[in-house]
N, C-alpha and C positions, 0 to 999 in steps of 0.2 A: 491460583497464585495471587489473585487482584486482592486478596485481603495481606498480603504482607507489602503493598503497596503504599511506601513512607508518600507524606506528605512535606511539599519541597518549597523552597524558601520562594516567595512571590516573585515573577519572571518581570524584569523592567527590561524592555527592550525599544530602542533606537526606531525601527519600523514598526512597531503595532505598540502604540501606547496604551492601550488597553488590554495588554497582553494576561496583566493577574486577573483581569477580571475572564475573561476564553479559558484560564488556568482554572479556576473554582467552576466554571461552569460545566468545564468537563469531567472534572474532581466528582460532581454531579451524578454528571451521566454515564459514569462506568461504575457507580455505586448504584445505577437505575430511579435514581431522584431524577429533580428540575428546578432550576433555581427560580426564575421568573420568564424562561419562556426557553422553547425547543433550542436545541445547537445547530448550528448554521455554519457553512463556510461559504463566503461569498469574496472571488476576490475581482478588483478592478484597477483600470489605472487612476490616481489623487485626480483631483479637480486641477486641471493645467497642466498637466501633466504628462508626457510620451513616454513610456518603455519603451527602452533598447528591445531590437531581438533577443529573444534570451530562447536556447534551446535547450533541452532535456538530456540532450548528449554533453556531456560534464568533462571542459579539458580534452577535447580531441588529440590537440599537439601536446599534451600534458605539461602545459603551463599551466600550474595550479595556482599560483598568486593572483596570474591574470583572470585566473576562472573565478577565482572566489571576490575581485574588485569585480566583476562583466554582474558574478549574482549580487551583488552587495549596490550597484549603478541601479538593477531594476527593480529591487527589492524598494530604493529609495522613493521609487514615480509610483509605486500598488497601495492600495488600499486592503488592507488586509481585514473584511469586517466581518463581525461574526468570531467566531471558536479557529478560523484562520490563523496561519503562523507563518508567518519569514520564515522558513527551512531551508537550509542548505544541503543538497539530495548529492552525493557523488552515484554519479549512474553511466556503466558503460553500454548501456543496452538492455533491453527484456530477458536475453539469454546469457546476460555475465557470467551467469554461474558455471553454464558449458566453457565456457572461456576459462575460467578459474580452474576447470581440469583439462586445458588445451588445447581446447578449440580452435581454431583462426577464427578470428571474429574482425568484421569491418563496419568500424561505423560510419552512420548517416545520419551526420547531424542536421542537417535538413531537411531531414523527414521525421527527426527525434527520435530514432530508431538507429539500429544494427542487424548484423547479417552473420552467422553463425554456416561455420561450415562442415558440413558430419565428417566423422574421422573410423566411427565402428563400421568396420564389414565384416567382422567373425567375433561374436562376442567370448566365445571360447579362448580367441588368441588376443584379447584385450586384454592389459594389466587390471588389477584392481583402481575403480576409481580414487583419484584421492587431489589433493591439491599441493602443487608443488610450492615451496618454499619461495622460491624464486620465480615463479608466477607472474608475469608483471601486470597482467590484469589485478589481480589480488590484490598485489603490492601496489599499484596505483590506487585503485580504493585505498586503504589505509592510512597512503602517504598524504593522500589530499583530504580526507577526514580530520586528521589528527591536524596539517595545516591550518584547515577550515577551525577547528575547535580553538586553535591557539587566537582565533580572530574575533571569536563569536560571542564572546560575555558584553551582556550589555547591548549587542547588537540584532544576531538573532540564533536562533538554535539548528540543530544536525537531524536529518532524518535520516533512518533505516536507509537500507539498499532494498533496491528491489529484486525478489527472492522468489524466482521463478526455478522453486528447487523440486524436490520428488519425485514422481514419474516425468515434472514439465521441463527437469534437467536430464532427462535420457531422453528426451524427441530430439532437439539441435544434433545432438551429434549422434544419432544414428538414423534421423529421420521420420517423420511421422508416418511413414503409411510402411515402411519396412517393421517398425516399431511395434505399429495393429498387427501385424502379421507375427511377429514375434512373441506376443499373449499368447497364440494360440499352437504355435510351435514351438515356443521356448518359454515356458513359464518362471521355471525355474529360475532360470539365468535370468531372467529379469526383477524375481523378487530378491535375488540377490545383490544386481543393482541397485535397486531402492533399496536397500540397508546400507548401501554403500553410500549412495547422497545423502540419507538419513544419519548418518554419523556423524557428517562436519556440517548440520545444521545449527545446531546449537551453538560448535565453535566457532562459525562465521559470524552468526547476530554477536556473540558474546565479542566478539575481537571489534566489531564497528561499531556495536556500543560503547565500549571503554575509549576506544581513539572518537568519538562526539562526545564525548563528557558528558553521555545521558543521563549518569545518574545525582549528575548534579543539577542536567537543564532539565531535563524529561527527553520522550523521544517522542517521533513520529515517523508518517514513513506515506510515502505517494497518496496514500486517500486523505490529509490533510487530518487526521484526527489525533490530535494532542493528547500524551499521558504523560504523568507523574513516573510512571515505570516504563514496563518495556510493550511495547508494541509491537504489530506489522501486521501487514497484509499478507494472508494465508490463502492460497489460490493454487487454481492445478484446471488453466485451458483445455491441455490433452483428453482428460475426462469428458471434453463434447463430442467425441468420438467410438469413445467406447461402450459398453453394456452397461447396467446399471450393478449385473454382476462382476463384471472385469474392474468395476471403480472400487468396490467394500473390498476385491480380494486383492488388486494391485495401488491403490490408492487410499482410500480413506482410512488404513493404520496409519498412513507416512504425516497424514493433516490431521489426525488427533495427536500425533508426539507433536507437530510443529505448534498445533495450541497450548499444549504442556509446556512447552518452550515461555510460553508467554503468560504476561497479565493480564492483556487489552487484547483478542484475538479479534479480527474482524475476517469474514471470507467476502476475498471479490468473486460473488458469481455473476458469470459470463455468460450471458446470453440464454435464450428461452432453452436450448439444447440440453443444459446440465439442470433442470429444473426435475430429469429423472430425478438426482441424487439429493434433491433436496430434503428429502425425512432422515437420508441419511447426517447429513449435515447437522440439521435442528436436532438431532439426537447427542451430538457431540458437546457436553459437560461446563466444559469452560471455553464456548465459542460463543461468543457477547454480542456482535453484530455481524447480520448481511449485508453488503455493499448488493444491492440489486440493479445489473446493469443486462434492459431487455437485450440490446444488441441490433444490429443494424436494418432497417424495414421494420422491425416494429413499434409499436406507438409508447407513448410516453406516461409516465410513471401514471396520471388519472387514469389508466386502463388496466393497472396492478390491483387495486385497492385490495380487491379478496386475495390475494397474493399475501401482499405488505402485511395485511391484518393475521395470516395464517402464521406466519412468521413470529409477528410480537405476539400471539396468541400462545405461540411454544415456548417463549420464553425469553428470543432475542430481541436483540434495535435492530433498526434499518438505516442505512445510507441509500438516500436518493438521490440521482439528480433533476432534477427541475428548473425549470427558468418561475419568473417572478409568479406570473400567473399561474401557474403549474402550482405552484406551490401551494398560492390562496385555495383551489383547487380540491387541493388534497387533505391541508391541514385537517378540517372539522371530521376526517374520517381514522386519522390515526392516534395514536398512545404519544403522547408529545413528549412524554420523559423518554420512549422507545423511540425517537424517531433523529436523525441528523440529515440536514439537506444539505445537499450540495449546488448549491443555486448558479445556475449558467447562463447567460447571453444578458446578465447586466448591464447595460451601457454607461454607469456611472458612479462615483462614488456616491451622488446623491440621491439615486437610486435606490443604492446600493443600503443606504444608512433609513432612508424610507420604506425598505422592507422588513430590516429590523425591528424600525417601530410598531410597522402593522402586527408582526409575529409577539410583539409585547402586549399590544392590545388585546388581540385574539387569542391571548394562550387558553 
């Protein structure tokens, strides 16, 4: 799809004044060029500056004007350097989507998270999945999207929701470990589920696209990687759990339609466990970049290199994250048109604008 991917009028925005220029650069690198040095998202707070708390849970009490002045207050104190964007993310949690077919979902905005509670105990006597009209999960995504967009020319742009869809919207509400067991007693029934989430893929991105005005600003979507077209992050956790053969037969059809969905596909893989499924992934046509995230106790991205390299080797980018040194670290071993950092534990915007430079020098 990336080749019917218009080129969009130069982005002047309020928080990243140097927004046309993170536009052409990424312009760049979903064409697999480099304009004059790797993409980067680094962000921090301006010089003098404090952010507000600001949490990932979006509108608790769905006050959405207030939500969108709380992102618009700390959007004003960031330094957004690098291929970084002002994004405004409506997110009711990891598992919205369980929610979107009726879950009880409660969130925790102080942990930036939510809590999904199963609803299936006989999949036989469950309706067909589907998403109610009247949904108010749904309908609050939209309401406050389309809010958000009425506010955002000039300011800053809409990202993606986060789309914890395919088999990773049948674990919330039946369970992840009743779920394993259901592969192997109920197959059936559950690739029928998956066709069933797999049908309102397409219609969810398309509905929260058109209510962000994506295709007039571009979009993005939680890994901070700006497109011209459409985007998002393509992912499926529950596959650290299963066989390398339960992923190709109950998964990896649901994540090649969800890349055909898109122009910009990126997969976040999660942790050293799904690194079984990784030939299967790199085999996948128009899947553009790995999000490589090792996962918890183990070591940081210098310890991937023959990893990282196997990856651009097949044909994709990589998103890493890295702190500063990490990064210097790593540079001289990868494909820099292949490569997007995501640089962490900056302490400053002046830092922050200091690493840039070095990555200019050093390309």
């Amino acid at each position: 799809m990336a080749s019917n991917v218009r080129e969009l009028a130069p982005l002047d925005l309020v928080y990243k004044p140097d927004a046309a220029e993170a536009q052409r650069r990424m312009r760049a690198y979903w064409a697999g060029d480099m304009i004059d040095r790797p993409c980067l998202l680094v962000r921090t707070p301006e010089a003098g500056k404090t952010p507000p708390p600001f949490s990932l849970i979006t509108a608790p009490d769905f006050d959405f004007p207030r939500a969108i002045a709380e992102f618009e207050e700390w959007a004003s104190c960031m330094f957004f350097g690098g291929e970084s964007m002002p994004a405004f993310m409506p997110n009711y949690g990891p598992d919205q989507w369980a929610a979107f077919l009726g879950a009880r979902n409660t969130l925790v905005p102080e942990m930036d998270t939510s809590w999904i509670e199963p609803f299936v105990e006989d999949w036989a006597a469950t309706p067909p999945l589907s998403i109610d009209p009247g949904n108010k999960w749904w309908n609050a995504i939209l309401d406050l999207t389309r809010l958000a967009a009425q506010h955002c020319d000039g300011r800053f742009i809409l990202s993606t929701i986060d789309t914890h869809s395919n088999i990773d919207c049948l674990s919330p509400i039946r369970g992840p470990a009743r779920l394993c067991m259901d592969l192997i007693e109920d197959p059936d029934a559950i690739l029928e589920r998956v066709k069933q989430v797999d049908a309102f893929y397409r219609p969810v991105y398309d509905a929260v696209f058109e209510a962000g005005r994506m295709a007039e600003f571009g979009s993005t979507s939680w890994l901070d990687m700006y497109s011209e077209g459409r985007t998002g992050a393509v992912q499926c956790d529950f596959c650290y759990m299963i066989s390398p053969e339960h992923f190709r037969k109950f998964v990896l059809p649901s994540l090649e339609y969800e890349v055909s969905c898109l122009d910009h596909a990126v997969y976040h893989l999660d942790g050293a466990g799904q690194l079984a499924d990784l030939d299967d992934l790199l085999a996948i046509p128009g899947l553009h970049t790995i999000q490589w995230v090792p996962g918890a106790g183990q070591p940081a991205a210098p310890a991937w290199i023959e990893l990282l390299q196997k990856i651009q080797k097949a044909g994709k980018a990589v998103q890493i994250f890295v702190n500063p040194e990490e990064l210097k670290a790593v540079h001289s071993e990868l494909a820099p048109e292949k490569t997007f950092y995501w640089v962490v534990d900056c302490p400053s915007e002046d830092e922050a604008r200091g690493l840039i430079r070095w990555l200019e020098i050093h390309v």
